[in-house]
C-alpha positions as CSV (number, residue, x, y, z in Angstrom):
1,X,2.9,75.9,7.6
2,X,0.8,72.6,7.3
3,X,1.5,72.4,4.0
4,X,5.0,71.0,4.9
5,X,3.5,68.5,7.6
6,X,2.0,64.7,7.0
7,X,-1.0,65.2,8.7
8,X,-2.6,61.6,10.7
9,X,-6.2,61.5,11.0
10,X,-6.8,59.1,13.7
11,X,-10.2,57.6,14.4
12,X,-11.8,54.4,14.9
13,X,-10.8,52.4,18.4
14,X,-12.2,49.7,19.6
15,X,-15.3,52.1,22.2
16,X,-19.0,51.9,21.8
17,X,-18.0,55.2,19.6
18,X,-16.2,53.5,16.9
19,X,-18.9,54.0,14.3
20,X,-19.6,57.6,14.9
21,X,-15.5,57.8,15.1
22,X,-15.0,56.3,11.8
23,X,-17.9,58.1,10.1
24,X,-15.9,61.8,11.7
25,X,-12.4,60.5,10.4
26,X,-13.9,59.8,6.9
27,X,-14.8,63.0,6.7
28,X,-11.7,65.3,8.2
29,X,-9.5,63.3,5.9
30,X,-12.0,63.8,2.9
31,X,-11.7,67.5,3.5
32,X,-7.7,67.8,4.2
33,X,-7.2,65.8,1.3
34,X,-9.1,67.8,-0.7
35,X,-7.2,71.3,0.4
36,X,-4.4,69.5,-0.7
37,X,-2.8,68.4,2.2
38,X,-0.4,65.6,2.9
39,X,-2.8,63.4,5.0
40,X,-3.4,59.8,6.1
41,X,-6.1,57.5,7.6
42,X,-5.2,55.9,10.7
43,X,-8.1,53.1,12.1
44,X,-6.8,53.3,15.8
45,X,-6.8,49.8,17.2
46,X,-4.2,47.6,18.7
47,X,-1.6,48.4,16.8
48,X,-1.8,51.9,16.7
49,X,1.4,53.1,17.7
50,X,3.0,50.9,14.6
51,X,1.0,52.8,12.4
52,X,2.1,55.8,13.9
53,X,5.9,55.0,13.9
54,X,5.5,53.6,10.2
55,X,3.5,57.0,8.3
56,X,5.6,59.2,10.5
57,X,3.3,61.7,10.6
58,X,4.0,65.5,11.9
59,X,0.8,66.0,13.6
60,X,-2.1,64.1,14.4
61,X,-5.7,65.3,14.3
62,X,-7.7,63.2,16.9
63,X,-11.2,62.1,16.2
64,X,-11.2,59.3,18.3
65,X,-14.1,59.3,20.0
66,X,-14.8,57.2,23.6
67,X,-12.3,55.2,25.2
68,X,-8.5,55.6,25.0
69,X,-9.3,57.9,22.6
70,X,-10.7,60.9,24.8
71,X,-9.5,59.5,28.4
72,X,-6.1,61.0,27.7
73,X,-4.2,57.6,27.0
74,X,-3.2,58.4,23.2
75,X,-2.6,61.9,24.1
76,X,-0.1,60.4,26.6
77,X,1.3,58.3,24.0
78,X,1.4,61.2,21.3
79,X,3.3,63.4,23.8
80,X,6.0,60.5,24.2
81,X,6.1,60.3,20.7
82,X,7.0,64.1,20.6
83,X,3.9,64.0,18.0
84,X,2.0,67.1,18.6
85,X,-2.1,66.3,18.5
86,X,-5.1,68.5,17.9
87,X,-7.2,68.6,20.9
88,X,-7.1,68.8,25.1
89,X,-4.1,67.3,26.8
90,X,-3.5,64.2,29.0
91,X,-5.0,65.8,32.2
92,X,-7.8,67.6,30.7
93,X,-9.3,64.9,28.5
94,X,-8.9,62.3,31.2
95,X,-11.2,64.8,33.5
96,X,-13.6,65.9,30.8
97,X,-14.2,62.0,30.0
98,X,-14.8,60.7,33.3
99,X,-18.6,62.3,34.1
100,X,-17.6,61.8,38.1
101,X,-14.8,63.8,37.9
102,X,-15.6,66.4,36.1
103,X,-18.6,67.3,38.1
104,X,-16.5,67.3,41.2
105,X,-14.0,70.2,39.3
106,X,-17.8,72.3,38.0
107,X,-18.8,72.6,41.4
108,X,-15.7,73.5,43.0
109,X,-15.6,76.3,40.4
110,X,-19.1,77.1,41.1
111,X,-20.7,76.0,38.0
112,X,-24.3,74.8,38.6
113,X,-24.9,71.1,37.6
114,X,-27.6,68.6,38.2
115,X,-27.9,66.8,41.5
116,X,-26.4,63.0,41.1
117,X,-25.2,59.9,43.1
118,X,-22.6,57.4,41.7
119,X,-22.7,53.6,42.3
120,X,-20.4,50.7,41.4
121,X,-21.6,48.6,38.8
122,X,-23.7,46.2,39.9
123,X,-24.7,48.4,42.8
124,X,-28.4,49.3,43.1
125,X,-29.7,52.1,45.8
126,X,-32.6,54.4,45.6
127,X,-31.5,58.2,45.0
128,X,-32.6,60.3,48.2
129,X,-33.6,63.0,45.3
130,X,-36.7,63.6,43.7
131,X,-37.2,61.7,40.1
132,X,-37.3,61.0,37.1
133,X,-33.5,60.1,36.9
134,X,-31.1,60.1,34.3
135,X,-29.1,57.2,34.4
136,X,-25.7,56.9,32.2
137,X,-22.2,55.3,32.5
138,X,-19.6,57.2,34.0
139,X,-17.2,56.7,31.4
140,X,-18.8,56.9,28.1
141,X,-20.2,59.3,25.2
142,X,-22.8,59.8,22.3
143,X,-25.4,59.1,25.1
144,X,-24.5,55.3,25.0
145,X,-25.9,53.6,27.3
146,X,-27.7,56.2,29.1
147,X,-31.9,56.1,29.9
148,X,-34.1,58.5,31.8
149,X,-36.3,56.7,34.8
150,X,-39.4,57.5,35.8
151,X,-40.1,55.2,38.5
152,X,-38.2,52.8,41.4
153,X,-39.6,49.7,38.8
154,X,-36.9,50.7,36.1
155,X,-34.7,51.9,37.8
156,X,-32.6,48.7,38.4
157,X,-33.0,47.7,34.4
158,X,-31.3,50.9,33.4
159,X,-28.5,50.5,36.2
160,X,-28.0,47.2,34.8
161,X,-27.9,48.5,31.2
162,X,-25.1,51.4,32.1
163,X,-23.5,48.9,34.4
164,X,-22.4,46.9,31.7
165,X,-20.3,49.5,29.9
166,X,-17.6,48.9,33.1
167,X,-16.8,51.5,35.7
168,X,-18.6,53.6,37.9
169,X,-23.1,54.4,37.1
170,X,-23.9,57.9,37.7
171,X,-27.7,58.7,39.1
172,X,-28.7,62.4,38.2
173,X,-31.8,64.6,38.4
174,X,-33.7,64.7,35.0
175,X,-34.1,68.3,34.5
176,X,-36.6,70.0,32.0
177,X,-35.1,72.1,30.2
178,X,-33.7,73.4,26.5
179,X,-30.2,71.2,25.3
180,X,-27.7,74.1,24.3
181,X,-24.4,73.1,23.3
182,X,-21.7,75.5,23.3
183,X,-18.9,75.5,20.5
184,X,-15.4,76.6,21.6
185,X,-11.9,76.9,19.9
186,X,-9.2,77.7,21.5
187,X,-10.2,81.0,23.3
188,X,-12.6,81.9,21.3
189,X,-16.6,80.6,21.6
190,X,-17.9,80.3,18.2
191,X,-21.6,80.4,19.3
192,X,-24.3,77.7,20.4
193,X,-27.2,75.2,18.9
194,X,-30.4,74.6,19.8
195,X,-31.4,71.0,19.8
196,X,-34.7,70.0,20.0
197,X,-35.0,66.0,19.9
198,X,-38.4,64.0,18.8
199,X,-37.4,62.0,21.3
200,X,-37.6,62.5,25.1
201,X,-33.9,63.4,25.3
202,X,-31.3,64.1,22.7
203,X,-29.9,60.2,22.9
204,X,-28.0,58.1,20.7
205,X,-30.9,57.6,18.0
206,X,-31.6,61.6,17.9
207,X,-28.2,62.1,17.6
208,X,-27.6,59.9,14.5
209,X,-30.9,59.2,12.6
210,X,-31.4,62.1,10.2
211,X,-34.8,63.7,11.1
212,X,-35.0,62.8,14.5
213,X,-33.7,66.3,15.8
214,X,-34.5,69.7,14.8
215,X,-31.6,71.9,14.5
216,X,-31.8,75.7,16.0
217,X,-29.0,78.1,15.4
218,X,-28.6,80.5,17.0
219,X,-30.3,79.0,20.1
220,X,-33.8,80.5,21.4
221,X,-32.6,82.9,24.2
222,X,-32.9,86.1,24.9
223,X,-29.3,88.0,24.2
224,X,-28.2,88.1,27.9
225,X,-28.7,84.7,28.4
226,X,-27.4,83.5,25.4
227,X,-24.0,85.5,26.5
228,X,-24.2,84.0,30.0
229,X,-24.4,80.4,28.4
230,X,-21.4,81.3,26.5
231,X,-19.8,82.4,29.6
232,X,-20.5,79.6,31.7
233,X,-19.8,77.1,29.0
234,X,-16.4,78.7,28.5
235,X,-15.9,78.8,32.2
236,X,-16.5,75.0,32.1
237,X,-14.2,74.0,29.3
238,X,-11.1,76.1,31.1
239,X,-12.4,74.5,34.5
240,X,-11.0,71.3,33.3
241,X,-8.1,73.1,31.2
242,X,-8.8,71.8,28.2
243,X,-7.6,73.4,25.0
244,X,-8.6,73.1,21.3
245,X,-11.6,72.0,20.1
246,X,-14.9,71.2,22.8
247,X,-18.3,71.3,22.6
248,X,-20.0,72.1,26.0
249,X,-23.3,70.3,26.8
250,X,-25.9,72.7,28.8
251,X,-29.1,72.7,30.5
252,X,-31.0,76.3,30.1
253,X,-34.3,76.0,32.3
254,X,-37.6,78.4,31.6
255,X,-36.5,80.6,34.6
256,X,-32.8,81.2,33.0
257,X,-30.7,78.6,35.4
258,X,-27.8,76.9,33.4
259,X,-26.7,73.6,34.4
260,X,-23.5,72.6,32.8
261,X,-23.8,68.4,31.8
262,X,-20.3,67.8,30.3
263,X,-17.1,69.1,27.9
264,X,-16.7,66.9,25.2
265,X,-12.9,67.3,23.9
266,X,-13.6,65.3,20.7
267,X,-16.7,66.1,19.5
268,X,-18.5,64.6,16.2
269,X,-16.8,66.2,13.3
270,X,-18.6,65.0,10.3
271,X,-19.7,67.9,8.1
272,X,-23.8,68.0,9.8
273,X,-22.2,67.0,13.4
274,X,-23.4,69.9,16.0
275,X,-19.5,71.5,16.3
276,X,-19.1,72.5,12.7
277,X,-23.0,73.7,12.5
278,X,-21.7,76.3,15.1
279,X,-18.4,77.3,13.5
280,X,-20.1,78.0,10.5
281,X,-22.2,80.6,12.3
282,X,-18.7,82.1,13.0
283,X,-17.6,82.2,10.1
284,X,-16.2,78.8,9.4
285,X,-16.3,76.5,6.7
286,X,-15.7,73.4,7.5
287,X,-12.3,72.8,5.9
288,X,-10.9,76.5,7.8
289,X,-12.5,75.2,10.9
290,X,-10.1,71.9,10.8
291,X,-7.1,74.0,9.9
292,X,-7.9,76.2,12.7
293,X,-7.7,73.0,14.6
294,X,-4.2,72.1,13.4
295,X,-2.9,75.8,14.0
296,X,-4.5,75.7,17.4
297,X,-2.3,72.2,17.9
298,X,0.9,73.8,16.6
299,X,0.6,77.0,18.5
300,X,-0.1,75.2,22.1
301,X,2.4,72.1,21.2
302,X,4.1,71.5,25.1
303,X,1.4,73.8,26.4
304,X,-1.4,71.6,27.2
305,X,-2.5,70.4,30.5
């Protein structure tokens, strides 16, 4: 069935992400093209919907990260276009994107998540909750612009710093703990990863400097709780009615608590990024795991929240 389709890869923007975006679209399209399929490079910027009337493409395969890429704005414009897209829908990326909102949706579902406080930008209050604080923009991925504070001193540097990335700053609890992320496709969750930064915190650097993160798969955890992060993560990820393709960002602490961080609906798909690590534990490759993608996007076409 994609054999017959001109497949868009679209990636780039104009976010904080772009790099990382580019670097993810290089290597989807790479792949696809090297299956065989009919596929073409898109660089999303201003003139993205030219592009995207000129290759008439059949289907798009978003890997556009930040921004108007994963707020639900080019979903929105796909759907107008009657262009089906691989990934969450309008409503369900615009929640997952904006930290404030989705934590408002996890605890109405019950979901356990750190305790936090949002300011305007610009705004600077002391948290009425016990520190060190995780500072971070509202509105923004890859851990960009986001710093853990330990005292009142830094506090207003790092307000400052995710201030200037526009939008709402959210304060939350740091919380000691193991990072699990939590692969999902579809209905089905492929598994989890471990990651264990050299760093305080699994930031932008750990993320994208080879060696600065060590890798576990399948995480450390006993079997329950390893099911009962699975659970939760996929409880998280339907919360917001997303669809596709997420990787859920946990918190496991020694005593077994989960905290649930955020759903990313377009995460990091370069062949080492953390979502195709986990597919391959199910059984993915990572040229299957994009055409699962695509035949997720074709089979929930008109479906998606």
């Amino acid at each position: 069935m994609l054999k017959n389709k001109k497949i868009g890869v679209i990636a780039g923007g104009v976010s904080a992400e772009r790099e990382v975006s580019l670097k993810s679209g290089e290597a989807v399209f790479n792949a696809l093209k090297n299956k065989g399929y009919n596929v073409v490079f898109i660089d999303a910027k201003g003139d993205v919907y030219d592009q995207l009337k000129g290759e008439a493409i059949d289907i798009a395969f978003l890997v556009l990260h930040g921004g108007w890429g994963e707020n639900g704005a080019i979903q929105g414009m796909l759907e107008i276009m009657g262009i089906p897209y691989t990934g969450s829908g309008v409503l369900a990326s615009a929640l997952a994107m904006n930290k404030v909102m989705s934590k408002k949706v996890f605890l109405y579902h019950g979901l356990n998540i750190p305790e936090f406080m949002v300011l305007d930008s610009g705004e600077y209050v002391l948290p009425d909750f016990q520190g060190p604080w995780v500072v971070k923009p509202a509105k923004e991925g890859s851990s960009v612009g986001v710093n853990i504070v330990d005292t009142p001193d830094t506090l207003k540097e790092a307000l400052s710093e995710a201030g200037r990335f526009g939008g709402p700053v959210i304060i939350e609890q740091y919380i000691r703990a193991k990072e699990v992320q939590i692969g999902i496709l579809g209905d089905e969750v492929l598994g989890g990863v471990e990651v264990r930064p050299k760093r305080r915190f699994y930031d932008y650097v750990a993320k994208y400097t080879p060696g600065s993160t060590e890798y576990i798969l399948p995480p450390e955890l006993d079997t329950d709780l390893y099911e009962e992060a699975k659970r939760v993560a996929f409880n998280a990820h339907n919360a917001l009615g997303c669809s596709g393709a997420t990787r859920v960002d946990l918190l496991i602490t020694e005593d077994g608590k989960i905290y649930v961080l955020e759903v990313n609906t377009i995460p990091g798909m370069t062949e080492t990024s953390l979502l195709p690590k986990i597919a391959r534990l199910a059984g993915y490759d990572f040229p299957s795991l994009l055409e699962a993608i695509l035949n997720d996007a074709i089979k929930n076409n008109g479906k998606k929240e």
